[in-house]
C-alpha positions as CSV (number, residue, x, y, z in Angstrom):
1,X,-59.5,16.3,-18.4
2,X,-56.6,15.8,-15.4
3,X,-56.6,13.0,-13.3
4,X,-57.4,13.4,-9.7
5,X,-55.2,11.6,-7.2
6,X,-57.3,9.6,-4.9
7,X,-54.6,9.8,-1.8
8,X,-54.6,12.5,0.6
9,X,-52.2,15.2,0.3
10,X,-49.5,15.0,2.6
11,X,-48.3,16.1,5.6
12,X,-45.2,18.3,5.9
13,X,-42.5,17.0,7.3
14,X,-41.6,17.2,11.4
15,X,-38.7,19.3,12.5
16,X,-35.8,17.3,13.5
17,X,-34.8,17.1,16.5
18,X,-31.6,18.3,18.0
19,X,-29.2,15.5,19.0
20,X,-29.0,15.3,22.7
21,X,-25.9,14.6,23.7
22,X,-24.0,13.7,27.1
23,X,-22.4,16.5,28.7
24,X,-20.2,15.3,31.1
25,X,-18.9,12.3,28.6
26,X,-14.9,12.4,28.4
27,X,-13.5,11.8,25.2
28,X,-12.3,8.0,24.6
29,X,-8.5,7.9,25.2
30,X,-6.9,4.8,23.4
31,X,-3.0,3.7,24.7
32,X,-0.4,3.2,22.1
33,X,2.5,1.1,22.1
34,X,5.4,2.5,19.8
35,X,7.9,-0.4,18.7
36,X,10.9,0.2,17.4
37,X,11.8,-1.4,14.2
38,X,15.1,-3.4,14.2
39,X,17.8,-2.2,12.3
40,X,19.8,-4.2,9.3
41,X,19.0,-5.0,6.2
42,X,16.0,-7.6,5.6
43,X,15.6,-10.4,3.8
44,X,14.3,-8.8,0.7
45,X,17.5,-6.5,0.8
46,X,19.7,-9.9,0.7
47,X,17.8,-11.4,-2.2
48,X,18.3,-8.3,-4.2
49,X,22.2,-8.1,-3.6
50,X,22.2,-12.0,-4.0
51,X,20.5,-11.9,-7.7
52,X,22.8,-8.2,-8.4
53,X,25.9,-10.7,-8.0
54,X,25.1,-14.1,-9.9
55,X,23.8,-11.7,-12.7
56,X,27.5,-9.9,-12.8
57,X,28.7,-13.4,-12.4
58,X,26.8,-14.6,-15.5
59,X,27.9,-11.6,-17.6
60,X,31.8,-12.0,-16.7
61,X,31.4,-16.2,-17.4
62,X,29.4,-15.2,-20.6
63,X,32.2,-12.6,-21.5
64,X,35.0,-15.2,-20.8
65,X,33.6,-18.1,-22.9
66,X,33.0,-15.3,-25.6
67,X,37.0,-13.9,-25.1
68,X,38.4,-17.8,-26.1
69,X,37.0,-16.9,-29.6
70,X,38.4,-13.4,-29.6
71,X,34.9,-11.9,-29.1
72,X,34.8,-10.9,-25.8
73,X,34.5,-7.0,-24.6
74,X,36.7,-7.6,-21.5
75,X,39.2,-9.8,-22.5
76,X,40.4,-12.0,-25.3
């Protein structure tokens, strides 16, 4: 034996409407300011070229110390 629902049934769904716009509205216009960027290197440039050079530096000292023994690959 089936169940009977004790709702209604329902009611089908209303047309939508169609979106009722303003005619005559112009579109927003936003104003832009374009900035030049400054030229040279930046900060993050000079920290790089900084650590590049004391890590040549600490190669070269490392190679000396290493040459005094007759180790060294640049001299010694």
């Amino acid at each position: 034996m089936a169940r009977r629902s004790s709702r209604a049934p329902k009611k089908p769904a209303k047309a939508a409407k169609p979106a009722r716009g303003r005619k005559s509205a112009a579109p927003a216009v936003a104003e832009v300011e374009i900035v030049e960027e400054s030229g040279g290197t930046g900060w993050e440039a000079g920290v790089a070229i900084v650590t590049s050079l004391l890590l040549v530096a600490a190669i070269v000292c490392v190679d000396m110390m290493r040459g005094w023994y007759g180790e060294g690959l640049f001299g010694g």
